[in-house]
PDB file with one MODEL, atoms N, CA, C and O in Angstrom:
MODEL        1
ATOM      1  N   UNK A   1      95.381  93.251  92.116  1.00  0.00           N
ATOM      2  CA  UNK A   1      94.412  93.549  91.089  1.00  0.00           C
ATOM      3  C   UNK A   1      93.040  93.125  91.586  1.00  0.00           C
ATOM      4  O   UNK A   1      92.892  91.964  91.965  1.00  0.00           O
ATOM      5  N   UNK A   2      92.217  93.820  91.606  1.00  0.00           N
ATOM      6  CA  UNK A   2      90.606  93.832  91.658  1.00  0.00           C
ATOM      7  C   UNK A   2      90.545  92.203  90.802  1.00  0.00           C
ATOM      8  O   UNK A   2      91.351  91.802  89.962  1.00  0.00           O
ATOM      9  N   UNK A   3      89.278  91.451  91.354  1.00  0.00           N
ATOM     10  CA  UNK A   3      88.756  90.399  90.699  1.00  0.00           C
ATOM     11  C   UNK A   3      87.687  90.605  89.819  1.00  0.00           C
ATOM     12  O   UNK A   3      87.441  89.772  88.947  1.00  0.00           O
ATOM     13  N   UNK A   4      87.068  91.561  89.945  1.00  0.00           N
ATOM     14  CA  UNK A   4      85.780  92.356  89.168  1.00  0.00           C
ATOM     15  C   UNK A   4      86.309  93.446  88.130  1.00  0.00           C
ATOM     16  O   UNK A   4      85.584  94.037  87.330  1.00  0.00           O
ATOM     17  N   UNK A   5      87.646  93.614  88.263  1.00  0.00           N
ATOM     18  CA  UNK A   5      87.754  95.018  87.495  1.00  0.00           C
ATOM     19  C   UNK A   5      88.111  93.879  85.852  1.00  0.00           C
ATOM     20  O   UNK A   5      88.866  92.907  85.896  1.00  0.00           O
ATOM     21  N   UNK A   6      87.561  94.213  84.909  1.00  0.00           N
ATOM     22  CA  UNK A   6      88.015  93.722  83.423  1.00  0.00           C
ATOM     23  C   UNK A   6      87.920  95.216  82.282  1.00  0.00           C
ATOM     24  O   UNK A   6      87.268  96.260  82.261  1.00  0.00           O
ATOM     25  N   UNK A   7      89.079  94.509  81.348  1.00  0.00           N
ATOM     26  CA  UNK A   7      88.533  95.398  80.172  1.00  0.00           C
ATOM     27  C   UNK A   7      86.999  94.897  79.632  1.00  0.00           C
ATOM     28  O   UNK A   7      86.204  94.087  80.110  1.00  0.00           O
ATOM     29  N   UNK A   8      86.939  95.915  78.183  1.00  0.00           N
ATOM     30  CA  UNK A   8      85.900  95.266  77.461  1.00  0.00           C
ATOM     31  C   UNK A   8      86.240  94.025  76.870  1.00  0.00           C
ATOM     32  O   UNK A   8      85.399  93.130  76.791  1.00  0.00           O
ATOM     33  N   UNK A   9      87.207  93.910  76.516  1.00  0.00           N
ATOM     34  CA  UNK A   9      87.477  92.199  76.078  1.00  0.00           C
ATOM     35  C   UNK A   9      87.691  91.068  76.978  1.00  0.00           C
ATOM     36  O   UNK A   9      88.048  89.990  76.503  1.00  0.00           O
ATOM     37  N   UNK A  10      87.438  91.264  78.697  1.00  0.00           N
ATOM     38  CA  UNK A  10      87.358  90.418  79.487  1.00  0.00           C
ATOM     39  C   UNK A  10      88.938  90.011  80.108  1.00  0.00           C
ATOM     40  O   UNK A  10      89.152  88.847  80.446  1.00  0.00           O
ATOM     41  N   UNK A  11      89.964  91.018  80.221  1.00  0.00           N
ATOM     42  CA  UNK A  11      91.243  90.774  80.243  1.00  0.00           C
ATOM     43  C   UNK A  11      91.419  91.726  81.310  1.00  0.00           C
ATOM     44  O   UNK A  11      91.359  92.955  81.321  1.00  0.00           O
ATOM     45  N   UNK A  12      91.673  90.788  82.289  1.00  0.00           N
ATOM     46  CA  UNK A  12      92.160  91.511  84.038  1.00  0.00           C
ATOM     47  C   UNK A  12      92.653  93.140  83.688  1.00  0.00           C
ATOM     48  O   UNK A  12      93.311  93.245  82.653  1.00  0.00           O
ATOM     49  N   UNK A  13      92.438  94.198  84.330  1.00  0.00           N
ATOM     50  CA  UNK A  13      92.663  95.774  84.459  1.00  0.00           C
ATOM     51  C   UNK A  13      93.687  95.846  85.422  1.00  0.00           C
ATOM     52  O   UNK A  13      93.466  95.561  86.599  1.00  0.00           O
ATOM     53  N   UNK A  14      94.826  96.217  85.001  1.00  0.00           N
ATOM     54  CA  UNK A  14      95.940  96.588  85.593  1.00  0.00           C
ATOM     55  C   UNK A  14      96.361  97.493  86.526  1.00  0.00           C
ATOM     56  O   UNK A  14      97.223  98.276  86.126  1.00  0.00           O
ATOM     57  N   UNK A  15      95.987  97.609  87.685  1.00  0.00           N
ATOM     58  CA  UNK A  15      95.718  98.559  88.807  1.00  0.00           C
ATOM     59  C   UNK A  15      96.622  99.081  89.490  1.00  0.00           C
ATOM     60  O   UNK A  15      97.229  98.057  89.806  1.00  0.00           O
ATOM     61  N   UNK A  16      97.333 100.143  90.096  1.00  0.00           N
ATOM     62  CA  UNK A  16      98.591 101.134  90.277  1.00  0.00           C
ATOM     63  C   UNK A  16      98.102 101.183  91.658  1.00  0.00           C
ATOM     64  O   UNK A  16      98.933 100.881  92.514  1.00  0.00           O
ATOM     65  N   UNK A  17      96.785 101.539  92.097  1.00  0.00           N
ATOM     66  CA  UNK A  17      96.622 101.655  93.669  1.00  0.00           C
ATOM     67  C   UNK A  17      96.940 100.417  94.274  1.00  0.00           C
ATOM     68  O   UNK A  17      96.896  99.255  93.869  1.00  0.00           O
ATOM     69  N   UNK A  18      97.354 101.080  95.615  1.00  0.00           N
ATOM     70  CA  UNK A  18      97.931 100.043  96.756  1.00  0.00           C
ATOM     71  C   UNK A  18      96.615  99.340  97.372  1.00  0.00           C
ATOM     72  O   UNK A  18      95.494  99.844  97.438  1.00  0.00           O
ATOM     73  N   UNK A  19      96.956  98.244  97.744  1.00  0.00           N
ATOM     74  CA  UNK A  19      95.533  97.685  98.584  1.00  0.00           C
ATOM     75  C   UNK A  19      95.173  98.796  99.697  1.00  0.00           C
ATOM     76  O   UNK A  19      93.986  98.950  99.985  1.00  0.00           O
ATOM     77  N   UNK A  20      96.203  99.606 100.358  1.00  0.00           N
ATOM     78  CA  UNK A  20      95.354 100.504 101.184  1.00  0.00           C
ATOM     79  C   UNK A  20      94.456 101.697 100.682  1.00  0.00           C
ATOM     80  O   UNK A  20      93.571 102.291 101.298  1.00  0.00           O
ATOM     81  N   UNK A  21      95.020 101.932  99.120  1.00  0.00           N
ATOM     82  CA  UNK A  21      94.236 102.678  98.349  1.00  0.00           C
ATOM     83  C   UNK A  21      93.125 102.252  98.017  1.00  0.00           C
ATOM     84  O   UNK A  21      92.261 103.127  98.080  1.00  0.00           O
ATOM     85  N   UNK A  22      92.581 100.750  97.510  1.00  0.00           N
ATOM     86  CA  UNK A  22      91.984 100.409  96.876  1.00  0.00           C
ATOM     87  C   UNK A  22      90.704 100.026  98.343  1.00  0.00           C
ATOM     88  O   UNK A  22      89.496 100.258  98.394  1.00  0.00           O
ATOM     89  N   UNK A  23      91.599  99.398  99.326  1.00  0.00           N
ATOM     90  CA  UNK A  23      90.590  99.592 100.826  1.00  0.00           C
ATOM     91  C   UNK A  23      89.798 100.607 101.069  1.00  0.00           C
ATOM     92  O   UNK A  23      88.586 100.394 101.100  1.00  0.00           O
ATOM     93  N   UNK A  24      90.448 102.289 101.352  1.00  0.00           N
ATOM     94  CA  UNK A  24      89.922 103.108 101.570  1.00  0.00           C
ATOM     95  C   UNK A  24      89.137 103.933 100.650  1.00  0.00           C
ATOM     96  O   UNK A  24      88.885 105.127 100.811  1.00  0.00           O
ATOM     97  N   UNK A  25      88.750 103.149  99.613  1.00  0.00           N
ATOM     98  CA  UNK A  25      87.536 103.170  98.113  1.00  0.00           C
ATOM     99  C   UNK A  25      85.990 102.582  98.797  1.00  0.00           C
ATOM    100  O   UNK A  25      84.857 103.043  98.938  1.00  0.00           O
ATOM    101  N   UNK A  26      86.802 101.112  99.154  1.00  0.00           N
ATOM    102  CA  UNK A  26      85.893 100.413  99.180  1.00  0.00           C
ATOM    103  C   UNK A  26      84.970 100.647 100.370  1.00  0.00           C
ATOM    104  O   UNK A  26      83.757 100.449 100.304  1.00  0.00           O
ATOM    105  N   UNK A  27      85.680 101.132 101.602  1.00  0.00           N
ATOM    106  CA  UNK A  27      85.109 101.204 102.758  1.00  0.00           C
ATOM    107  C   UNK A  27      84.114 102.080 102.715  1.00  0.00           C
ATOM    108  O   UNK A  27      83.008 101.901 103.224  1.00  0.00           O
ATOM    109  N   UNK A  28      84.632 103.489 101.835  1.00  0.00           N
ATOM    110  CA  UNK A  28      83.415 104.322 101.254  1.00  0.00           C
ATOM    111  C   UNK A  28      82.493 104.110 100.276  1.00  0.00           C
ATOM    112  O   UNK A  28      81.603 104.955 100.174  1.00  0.00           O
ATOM    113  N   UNK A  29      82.493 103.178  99.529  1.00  0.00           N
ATOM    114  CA  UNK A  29      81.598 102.855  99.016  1.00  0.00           C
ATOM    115  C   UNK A  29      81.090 101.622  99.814  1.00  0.00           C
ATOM    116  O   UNK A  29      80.163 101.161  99.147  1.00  0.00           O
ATOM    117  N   UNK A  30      81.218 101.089 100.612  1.00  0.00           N
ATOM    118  CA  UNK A  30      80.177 100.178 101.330  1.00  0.00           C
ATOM    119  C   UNK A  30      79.568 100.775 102.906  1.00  0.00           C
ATOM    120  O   UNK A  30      79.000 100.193 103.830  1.00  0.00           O
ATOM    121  N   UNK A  31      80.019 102.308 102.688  1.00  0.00           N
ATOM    122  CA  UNK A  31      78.647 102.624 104.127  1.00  0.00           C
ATOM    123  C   UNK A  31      79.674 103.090 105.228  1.00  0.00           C
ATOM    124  O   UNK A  31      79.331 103.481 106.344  1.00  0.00           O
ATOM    125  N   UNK A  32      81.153 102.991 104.721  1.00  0.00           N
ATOM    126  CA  UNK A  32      82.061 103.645 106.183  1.00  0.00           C
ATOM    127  C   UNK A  32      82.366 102.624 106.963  1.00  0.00           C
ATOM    128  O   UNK A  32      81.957 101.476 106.792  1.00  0.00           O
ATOM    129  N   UNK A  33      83.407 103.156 108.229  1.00  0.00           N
ATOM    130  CA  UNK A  33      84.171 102.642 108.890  1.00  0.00           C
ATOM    131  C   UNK A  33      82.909 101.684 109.386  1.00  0.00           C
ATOM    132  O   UNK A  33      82.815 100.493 109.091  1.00  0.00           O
ATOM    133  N   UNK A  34      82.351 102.117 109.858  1.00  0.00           N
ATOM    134  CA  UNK A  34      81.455 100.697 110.870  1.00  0.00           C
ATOM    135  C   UNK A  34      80.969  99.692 110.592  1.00  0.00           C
ATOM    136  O   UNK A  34      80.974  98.615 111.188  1.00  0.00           O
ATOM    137  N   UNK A  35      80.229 100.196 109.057  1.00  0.00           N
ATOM    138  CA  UNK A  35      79.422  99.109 108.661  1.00  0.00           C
ATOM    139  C   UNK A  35      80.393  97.895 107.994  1.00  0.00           C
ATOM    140  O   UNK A  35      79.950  96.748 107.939  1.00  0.00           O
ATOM    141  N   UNK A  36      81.805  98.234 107.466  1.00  0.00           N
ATOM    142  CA  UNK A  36      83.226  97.485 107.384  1.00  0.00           C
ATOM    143  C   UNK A  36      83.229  96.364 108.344  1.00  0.00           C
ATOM    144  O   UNK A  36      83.100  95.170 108.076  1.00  0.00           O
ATOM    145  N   UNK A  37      83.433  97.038 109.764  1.00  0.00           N
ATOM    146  CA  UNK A  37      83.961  97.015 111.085  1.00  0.00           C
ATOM    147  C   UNK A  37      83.304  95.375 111.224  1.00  0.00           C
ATOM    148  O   UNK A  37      83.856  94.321 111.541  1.00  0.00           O
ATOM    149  N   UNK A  38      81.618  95.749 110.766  1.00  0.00           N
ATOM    150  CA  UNK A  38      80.651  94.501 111.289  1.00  0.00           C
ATOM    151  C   UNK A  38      80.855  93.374 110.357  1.00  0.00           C
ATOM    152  O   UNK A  38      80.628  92.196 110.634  1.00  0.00           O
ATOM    153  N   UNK A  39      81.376  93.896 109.044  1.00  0.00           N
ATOM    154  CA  UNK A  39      80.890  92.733 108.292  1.00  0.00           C
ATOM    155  C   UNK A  39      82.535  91.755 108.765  1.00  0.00           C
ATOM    156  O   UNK A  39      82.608  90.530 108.855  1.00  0.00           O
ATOM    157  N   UNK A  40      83.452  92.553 108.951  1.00  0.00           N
ATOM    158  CA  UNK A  40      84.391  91.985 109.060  1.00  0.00           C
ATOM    159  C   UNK A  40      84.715  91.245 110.235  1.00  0.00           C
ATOM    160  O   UNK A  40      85.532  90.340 110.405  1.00  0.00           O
ATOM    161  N   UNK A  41      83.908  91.811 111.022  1.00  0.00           N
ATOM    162  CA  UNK A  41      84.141  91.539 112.834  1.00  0.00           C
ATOM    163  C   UNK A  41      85.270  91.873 113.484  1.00  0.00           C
ATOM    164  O   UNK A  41      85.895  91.183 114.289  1.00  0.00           O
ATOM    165  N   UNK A  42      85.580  93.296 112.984  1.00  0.00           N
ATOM    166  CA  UNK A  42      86.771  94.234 113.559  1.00  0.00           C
ATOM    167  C   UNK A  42      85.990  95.184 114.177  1.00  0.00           C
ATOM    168  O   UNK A  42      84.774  95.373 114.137  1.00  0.00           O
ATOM    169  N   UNK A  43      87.118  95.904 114.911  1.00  0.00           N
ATOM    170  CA  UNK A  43      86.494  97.446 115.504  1.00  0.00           C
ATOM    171  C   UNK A  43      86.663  98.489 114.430  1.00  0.00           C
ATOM    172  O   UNK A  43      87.515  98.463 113.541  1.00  0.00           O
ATOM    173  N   UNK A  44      85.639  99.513 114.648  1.00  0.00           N
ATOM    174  CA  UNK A  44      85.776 100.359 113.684  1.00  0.00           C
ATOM    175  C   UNK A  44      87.344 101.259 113.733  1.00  0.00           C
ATOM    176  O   UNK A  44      87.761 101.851 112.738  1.00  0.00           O
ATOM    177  N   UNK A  45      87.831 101.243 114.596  1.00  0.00           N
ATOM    178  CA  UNK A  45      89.085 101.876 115.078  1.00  0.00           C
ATOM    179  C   UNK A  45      90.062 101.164 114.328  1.00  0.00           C
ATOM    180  O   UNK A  45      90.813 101.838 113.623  1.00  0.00           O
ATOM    181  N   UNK A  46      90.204  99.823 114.350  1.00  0.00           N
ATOM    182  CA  UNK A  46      90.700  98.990 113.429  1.00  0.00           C
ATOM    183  C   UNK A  46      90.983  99.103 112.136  1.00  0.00           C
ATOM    184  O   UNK A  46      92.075  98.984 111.582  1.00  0.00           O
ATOM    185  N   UNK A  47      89.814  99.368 111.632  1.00  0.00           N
ATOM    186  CA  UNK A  47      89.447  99.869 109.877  1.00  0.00           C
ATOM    187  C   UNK A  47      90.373 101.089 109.739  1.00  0.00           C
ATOM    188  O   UNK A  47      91.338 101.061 108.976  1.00  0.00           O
ATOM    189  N   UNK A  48      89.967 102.500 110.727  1.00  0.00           N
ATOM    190  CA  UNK A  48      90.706 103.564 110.584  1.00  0.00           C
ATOM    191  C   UNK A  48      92.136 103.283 110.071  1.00  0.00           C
ATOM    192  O   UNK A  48      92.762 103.522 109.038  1.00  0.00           O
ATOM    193  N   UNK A  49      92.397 102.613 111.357  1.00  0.00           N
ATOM    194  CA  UNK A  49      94.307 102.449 111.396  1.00  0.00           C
ATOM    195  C   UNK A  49      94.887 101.630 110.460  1.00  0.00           C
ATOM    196  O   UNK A  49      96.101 101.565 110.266  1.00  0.00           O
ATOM    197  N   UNK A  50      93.947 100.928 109.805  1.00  0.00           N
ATOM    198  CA  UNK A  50      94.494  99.930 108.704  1.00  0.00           C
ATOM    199  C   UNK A  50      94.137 101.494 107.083  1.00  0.00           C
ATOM    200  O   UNK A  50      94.967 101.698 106.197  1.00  0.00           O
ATOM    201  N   UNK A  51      93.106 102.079 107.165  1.00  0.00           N
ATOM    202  CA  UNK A  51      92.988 103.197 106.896  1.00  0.00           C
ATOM    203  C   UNK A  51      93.764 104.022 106.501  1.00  0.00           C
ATOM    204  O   UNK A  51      93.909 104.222 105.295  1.00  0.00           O
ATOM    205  N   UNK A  52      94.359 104.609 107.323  1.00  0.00           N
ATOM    206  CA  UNK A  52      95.495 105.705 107.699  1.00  0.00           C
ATOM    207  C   UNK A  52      96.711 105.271 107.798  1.00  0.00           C
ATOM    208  O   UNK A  52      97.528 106.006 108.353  1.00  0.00           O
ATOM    209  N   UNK A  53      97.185 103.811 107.221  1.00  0.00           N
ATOM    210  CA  UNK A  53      98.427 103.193 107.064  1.00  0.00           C
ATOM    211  C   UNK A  53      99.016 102.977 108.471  1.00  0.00           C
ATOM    212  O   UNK A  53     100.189 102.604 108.447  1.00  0.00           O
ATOM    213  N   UNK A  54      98.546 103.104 109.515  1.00  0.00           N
ATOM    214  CA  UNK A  54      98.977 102.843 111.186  1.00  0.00           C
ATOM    215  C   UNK A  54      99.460 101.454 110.965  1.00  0.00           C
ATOM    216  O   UNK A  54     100.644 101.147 111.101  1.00  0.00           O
ATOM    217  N   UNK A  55      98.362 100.475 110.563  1.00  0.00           N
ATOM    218  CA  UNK A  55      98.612  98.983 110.697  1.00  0.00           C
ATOM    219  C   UNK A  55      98.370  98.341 109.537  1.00  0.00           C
ATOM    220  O   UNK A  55      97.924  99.162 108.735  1.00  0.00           O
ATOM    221  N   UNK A  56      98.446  97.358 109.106  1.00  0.00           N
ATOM    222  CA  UNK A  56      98.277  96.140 108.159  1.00  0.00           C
ATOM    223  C   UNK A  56      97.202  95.060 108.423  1.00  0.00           C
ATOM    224  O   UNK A  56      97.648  94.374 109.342  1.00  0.00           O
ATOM    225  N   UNK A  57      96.344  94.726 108.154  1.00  0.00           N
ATOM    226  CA  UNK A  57      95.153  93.508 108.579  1.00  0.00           C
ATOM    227  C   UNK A  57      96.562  92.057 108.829  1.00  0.00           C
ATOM    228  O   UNK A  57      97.502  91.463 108.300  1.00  0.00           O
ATOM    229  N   UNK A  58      95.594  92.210 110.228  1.00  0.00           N
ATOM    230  CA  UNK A  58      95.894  90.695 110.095  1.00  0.00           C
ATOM    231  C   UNK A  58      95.410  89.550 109.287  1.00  0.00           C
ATOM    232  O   UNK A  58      94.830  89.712 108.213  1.00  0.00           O
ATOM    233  N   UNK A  59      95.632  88.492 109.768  1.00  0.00           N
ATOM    234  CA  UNK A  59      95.466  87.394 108.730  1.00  0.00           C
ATOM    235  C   UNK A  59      94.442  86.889 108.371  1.00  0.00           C
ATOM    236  O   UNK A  59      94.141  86.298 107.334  1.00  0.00           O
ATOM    237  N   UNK A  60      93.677  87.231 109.621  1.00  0.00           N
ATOM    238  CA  UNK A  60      92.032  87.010 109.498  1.00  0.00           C
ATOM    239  C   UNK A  60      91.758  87.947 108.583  1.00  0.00           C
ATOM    240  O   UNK A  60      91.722  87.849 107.356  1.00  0.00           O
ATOM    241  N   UNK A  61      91.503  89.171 109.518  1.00  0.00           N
ATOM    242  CA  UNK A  61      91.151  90.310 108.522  1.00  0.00           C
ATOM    243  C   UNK A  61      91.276  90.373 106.759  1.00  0.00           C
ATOM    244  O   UNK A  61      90.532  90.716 105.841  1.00  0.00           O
ATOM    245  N   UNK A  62      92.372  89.945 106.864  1.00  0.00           N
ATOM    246  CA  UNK A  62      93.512  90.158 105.270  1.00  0.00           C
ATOM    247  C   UNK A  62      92.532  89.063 104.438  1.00  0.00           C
ATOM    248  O   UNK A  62      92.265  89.263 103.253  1.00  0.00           O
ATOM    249  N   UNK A  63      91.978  87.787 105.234  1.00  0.00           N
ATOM    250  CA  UNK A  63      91.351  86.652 104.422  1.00  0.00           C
ATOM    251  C   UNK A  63      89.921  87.052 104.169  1.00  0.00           C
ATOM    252  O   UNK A  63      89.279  86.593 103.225  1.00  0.00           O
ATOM    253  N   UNK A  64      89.245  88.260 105.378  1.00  0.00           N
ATOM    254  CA  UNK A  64      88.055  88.768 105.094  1.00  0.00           C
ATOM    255  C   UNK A  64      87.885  89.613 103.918  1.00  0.00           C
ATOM    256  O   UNK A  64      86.973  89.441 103.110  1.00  0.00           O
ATOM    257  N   UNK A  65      89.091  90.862 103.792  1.00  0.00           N
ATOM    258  CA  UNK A  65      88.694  91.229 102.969  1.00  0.00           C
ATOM    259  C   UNK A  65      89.216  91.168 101.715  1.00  0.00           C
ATOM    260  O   UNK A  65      89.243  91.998 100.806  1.00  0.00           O
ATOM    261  N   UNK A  66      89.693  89.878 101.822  1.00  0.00           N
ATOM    262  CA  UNK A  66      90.128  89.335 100.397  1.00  0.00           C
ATOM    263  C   UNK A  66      88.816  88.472  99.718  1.00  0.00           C
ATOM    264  O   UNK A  66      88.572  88.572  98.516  1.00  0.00           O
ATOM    265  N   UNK A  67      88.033  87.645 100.597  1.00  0.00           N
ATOM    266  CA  UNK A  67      86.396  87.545 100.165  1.00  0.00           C
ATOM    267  C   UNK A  67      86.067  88.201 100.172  1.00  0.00           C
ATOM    268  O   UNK A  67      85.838  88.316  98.968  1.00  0.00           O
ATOM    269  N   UNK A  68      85.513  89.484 100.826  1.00  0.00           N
ATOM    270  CA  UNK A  68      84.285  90.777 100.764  1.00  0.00           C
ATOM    271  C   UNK A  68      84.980  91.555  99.487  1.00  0.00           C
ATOM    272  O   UNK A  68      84.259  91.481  98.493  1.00  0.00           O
ATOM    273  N   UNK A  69      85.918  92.114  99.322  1.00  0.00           N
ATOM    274  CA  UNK A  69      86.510  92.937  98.492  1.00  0.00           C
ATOM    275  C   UNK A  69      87.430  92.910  97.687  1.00  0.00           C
ATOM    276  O   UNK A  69      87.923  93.954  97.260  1.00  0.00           O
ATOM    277  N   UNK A  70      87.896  91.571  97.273  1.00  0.00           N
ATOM    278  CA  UNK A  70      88.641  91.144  96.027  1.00  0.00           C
ATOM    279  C   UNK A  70      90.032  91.537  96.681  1.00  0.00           C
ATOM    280  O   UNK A  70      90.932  90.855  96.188  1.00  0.00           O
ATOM    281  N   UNK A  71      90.420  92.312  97.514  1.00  0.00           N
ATOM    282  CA  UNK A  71      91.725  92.637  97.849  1.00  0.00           C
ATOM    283  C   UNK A  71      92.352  91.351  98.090  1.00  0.00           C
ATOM    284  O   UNK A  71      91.628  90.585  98.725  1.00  0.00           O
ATOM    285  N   UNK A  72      94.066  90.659  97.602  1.00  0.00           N
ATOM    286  CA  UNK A  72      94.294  89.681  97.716  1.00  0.00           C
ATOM    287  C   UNK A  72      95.073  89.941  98.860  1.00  0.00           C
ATOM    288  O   UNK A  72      95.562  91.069  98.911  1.00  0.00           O
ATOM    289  N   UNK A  73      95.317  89.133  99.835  1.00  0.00           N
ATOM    290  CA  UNK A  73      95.888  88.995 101.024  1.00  0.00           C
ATOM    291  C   UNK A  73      97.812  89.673 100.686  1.00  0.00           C
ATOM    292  O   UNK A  73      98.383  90.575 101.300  1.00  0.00           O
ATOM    293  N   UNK A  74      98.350  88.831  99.541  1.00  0.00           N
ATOM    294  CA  UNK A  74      99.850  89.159  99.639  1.00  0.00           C
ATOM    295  C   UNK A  74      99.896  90.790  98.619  1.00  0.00           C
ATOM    296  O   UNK A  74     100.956  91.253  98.198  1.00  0.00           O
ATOM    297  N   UNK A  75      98.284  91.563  98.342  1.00  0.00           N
ATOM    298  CA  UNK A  75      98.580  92.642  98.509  1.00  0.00           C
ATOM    299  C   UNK A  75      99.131  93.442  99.066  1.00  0.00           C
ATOM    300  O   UNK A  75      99.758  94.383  98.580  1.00  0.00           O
ATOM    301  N   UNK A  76      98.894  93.045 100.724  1.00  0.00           N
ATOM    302  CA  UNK A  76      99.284  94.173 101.657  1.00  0.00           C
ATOM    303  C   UNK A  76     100.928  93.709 101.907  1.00  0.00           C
ATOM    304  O   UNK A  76     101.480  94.100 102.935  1.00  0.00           O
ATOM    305  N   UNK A  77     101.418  93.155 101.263  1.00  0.00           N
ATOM    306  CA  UNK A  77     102.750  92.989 101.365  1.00  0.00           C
ATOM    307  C   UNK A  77     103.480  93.917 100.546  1.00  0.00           C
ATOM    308  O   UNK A  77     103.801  93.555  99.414  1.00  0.00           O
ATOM    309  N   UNK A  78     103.773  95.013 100.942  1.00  0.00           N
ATOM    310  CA  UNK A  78     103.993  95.638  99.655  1.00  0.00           C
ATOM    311  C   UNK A  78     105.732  96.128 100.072  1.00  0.00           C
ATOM    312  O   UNK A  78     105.881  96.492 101.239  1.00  0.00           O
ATOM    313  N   UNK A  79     106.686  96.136  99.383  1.00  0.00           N
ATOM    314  CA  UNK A  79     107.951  96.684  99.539  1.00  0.00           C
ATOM    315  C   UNK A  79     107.848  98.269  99.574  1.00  0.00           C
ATOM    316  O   UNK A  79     107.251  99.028  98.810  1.00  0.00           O
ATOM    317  N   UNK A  80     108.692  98.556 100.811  1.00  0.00           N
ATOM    318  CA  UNK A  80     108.693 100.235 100.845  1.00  0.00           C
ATOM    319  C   UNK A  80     107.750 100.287 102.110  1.00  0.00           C
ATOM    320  O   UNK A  80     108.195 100.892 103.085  1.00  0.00           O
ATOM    321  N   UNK A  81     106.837  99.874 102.176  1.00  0.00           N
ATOM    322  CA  UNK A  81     105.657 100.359 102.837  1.00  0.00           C
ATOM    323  C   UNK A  81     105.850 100.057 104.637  1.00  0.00           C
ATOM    324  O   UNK A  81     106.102  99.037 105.280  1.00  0.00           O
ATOM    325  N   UNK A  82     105.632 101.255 104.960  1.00  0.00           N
ATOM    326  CA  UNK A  82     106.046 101.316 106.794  1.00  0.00           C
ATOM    327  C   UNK A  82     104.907 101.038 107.902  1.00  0.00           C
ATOM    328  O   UNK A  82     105.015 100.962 109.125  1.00  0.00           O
ATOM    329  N   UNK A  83     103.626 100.896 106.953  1.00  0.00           N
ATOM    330  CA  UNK A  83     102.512 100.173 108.117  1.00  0.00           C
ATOM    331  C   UNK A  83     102.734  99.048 108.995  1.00  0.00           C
ATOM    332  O   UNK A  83     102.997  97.913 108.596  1.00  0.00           O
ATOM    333  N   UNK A  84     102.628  99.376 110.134  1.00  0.00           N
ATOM    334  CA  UNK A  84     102.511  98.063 110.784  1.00  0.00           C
ATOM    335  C   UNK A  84     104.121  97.947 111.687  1.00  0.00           C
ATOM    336  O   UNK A  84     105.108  98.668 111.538  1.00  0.00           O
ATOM    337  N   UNK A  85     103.928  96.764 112.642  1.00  0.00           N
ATOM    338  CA  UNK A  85     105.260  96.509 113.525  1.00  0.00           C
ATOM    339  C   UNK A  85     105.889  95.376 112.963  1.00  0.00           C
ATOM    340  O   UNK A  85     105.228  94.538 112.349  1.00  0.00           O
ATOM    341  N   UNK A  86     107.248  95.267 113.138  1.00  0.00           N
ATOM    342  CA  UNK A  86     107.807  94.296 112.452  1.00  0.00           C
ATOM    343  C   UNK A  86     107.460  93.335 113.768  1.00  0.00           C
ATOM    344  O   UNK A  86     106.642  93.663 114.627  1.00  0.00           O
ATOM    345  N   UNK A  87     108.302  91.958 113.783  1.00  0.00           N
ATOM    346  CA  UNK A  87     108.088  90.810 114.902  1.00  0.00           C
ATOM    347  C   UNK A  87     108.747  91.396 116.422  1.00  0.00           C
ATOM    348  O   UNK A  87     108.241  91.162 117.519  1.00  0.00           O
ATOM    349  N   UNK A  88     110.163  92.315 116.151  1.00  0.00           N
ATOM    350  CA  UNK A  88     110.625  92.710 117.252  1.00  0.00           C
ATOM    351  C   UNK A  88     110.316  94.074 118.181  1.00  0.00           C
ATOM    352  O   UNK A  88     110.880  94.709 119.073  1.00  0.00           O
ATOM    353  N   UNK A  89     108.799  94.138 117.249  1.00  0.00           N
ATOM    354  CA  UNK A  89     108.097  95.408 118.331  1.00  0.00           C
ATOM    355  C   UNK A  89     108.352  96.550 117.465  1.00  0.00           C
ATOM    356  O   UNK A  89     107.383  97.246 117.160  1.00  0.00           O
ATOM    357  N   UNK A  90     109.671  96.894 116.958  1.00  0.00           N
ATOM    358  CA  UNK A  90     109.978  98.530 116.251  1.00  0.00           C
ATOM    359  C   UNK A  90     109.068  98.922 115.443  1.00  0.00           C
ATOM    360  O   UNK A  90     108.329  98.034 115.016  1.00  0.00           O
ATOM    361  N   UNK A  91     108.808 100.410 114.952  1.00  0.00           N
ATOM    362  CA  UNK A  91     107.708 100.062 113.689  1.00  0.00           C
ATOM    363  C   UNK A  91     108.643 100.395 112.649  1.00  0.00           C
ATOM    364  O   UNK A  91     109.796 100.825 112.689  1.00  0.00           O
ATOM    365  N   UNK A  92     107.717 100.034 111.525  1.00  0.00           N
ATOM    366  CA  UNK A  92     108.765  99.962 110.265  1.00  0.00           C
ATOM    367  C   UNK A  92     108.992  99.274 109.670  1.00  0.00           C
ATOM    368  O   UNK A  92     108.205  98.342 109.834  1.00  0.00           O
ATOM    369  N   UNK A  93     110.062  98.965 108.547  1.00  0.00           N
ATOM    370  CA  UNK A  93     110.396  97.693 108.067  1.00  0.00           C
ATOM    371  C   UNK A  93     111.774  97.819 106.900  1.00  0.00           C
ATOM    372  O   UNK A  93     112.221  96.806 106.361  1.00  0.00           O
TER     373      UNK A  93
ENDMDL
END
């Protein structure tokens, strides 16, 4: 859940998008892959693939844009979801 999103009575907004949904909002509304890239101190290639469900932020990342963009880190934990390599290299999960 967004940290900024409220009703009118000030009661957290219940949100259905995935953090990669709610990422690839934000990235467009703050100026695109690059200007992301800098604030975060990733490559813009990075952003894409976390983007396009390729990968998952790491832990850094995950803690950046859990300050810059309210996204909470054990968002990107999501069941079902095939971004990213497990520990033994395969992708998937």
């Amino acid at each position: 859940m967004d940290k900024d999103q409220e009703t009118a009575i000030g009661v957290p907004e219940v949100t259905t998008k995935s953090a990669r949904e709610r990422f690839i909002e934000y990235v467009k509304e703050a100026g695109g892959s690059k200007k992301v890239a800098a604030r975060l101190g990733v490559s813009r290639s990075y952003i894409d693939m976390v983007r396009a469900g390729q990968r998952r932020p790491g832990m850094n990342a995950a803690a950046a844009i859990e300050e810059i963009f309210g996204i909470r880190m054990q968002d990107w934990v999501e069941p079902g979801t095939k971004a990213g390599r497990s520990r033994s290299g395969t992708r998937g999960a």
